[in-house]
TIFI-7659 format. One record per atom (N, C-alpha, C): residue in one letter; x, y, z. Coordinates in pm, whole numbers, plus 50000, padded with zeros to 5 digits. Layout:
<recs>
AXYZ/...
</recs>
This chain:
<recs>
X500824988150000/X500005000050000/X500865012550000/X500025023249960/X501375034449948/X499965045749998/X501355052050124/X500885059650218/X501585074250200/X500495086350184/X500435098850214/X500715100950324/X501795111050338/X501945117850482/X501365134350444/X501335142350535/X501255153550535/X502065164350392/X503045158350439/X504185168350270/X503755165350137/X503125151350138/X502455149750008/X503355138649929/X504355137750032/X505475122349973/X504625112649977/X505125103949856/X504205093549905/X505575078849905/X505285069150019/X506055062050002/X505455046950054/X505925035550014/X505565026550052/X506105020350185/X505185022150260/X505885019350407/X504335016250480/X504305009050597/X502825004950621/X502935012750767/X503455019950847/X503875029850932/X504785039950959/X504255050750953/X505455058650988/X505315069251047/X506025070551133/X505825083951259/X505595098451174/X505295108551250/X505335124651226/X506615124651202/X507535120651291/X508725124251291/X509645123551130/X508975117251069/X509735115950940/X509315127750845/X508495129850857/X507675140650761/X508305151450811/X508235155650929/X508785167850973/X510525170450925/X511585157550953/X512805158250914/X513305159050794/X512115156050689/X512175155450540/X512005172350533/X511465178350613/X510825191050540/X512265200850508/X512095211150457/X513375225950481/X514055232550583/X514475235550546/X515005245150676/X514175254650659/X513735256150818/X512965272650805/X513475283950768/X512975292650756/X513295309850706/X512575315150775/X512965331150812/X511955337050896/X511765346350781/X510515351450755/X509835355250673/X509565370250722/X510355381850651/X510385398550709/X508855400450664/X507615408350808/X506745415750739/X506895428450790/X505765437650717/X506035451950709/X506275455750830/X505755452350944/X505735456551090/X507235459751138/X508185448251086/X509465448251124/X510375454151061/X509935466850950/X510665475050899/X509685494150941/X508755486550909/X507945502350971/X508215506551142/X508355498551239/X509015506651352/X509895508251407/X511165502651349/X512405503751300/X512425518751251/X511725515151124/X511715529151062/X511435543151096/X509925544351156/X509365551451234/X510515559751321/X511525549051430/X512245554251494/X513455562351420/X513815557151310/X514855564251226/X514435573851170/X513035582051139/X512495595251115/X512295599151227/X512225596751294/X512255606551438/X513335611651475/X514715600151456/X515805606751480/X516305619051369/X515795618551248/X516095625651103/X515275638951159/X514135638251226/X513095650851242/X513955656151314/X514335650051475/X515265658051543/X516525663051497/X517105659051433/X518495665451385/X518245673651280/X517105671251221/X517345687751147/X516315694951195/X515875694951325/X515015708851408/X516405706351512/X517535705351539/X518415709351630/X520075711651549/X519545708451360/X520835709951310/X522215702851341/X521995688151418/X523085676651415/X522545666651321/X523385655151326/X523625647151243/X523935633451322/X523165633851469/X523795621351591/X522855612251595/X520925612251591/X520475607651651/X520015595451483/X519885602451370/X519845596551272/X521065583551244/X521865588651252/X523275579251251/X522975568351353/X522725569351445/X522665562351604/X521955553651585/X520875559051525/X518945542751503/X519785540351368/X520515544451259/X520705533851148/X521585522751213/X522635528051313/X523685516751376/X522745509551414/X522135510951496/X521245504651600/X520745496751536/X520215501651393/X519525485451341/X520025477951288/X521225482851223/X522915478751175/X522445462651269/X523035469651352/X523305459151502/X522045445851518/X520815453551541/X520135444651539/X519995432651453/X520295442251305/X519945429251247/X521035422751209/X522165421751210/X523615413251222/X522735404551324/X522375410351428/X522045394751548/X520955391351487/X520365391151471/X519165385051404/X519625372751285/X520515382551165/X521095369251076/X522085361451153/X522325359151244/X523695353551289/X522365345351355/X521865347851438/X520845336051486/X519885328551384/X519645333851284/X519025324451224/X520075317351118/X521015323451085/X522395313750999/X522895302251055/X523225308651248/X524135295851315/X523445288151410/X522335295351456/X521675288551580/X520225285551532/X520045285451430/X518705280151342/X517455283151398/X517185299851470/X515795302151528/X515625311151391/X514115311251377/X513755318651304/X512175327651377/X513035330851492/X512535345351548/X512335357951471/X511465366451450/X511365378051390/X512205391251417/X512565395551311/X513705400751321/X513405413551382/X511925421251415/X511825432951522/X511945424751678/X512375418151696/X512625416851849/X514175413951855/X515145417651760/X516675421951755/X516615439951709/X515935439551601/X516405455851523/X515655465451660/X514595464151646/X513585472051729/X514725479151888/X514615468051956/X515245470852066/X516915479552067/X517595472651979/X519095478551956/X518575489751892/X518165494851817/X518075511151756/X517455519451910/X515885510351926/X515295525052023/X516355524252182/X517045512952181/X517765513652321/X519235521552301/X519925519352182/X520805529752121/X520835541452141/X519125546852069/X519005560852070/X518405567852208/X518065556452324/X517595561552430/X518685565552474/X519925557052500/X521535560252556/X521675570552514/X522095575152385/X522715584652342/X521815594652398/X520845597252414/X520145609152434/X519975613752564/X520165600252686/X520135603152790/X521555605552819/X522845598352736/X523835605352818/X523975622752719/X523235629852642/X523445642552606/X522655648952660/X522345648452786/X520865650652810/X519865659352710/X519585652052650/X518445656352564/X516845646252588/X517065638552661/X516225621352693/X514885630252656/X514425638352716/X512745645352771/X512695657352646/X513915659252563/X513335664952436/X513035654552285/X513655651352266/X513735633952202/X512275627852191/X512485622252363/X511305616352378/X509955621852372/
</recs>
């Protein structure tokens, strides 16, 4: 008899665990949606608004590192350590925690924010 699993293989075998279907499948990918570039983003026009209503060039630079950063960890965890976590819970945090530092050590924190 020839048995369907879930993936749609079909093979002749008269039992066979989940476990096979699942080990046959791909490697996952984590799949970018808009969410994880729009508040990322969001924060990198805020820093662009502030520096040109105060005429620097710090807080823009700071959220692009910041997401620089984030997302290096993000591909490095899903390249070597095979999670495919979404990549706003690396970028997100390293930009707005970046640009919170920088602003609290210039004290600017309560204009910024």
């Amino acid at each position: 008899f020839f048995f369907q699993a879930e993936d749609g293989i079909r093979d002749f075998c008269l039992s066979r665990g989940l476990g096979d279907v699942y080990k046959r499948q791909g490697k996952q990918c984590a799949s970018y949606g808009i969410g994880d570039f729009i508040s990322v983003g969001l924060l990198i026009c805020l820093g662009y608004r502030y520096d040109r209503f105060t005429k620097s060039f710090v807080y823009y630079l700071v959220s692009i590192v910041g997401f620089i950063i984030g997302l290096s960890v993000h591909l490095f965890m899903q390249s070597y350590i095979h999670s495919t976590v979404s990549m706003i819970l690396f970028a997100l945090p390293c930009s707005a925690g970046l640009t919170f530092f920088v602003s609290y050590r210039r004290n600017q924190l309560k204009e910024l924010w």
